[in-house]
C-alpha angles and dihedrals in degrees: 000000000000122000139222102266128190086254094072122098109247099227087051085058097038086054094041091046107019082183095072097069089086090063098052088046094044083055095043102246114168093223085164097071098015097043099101085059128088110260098262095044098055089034094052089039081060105039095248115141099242101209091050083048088047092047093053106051089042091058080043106059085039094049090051087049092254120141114244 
């Protein structure tokens, strides 16, 4: 099963798991303006701890029945 990793692009995984746009909002990632930006540049841009980001869309997407 892959995972979601701090290399993906954050609107890629936006479109693939719309449910995970909570998270990032819940984290405060500006996936407006960063979106087009893989996951760790945009989170440690904005001084969010990217496993803890990672971890938790990945919960996210599991815990909404998505594959990951």
């Amino acid at each position: 099963m892959a995972e979601i990793t701090e290399e993906m692009v954050i609107n890629e995984v936006i479109k693939r798991y719309p449910d995970t746009i909570a998270t990032f909002n819940r984290f405060r990632v500006d996936a407006c303006c960063g979106g087009g930006q893989p996951i760790k540049v945009t989170a440690t841009r904005d001084g969010i701890d990217v496993p803890a980001l990672v971890g938790a869309l990945n919960a996210t997407v599991r815990e909404k029945g998505g594959k990951v």
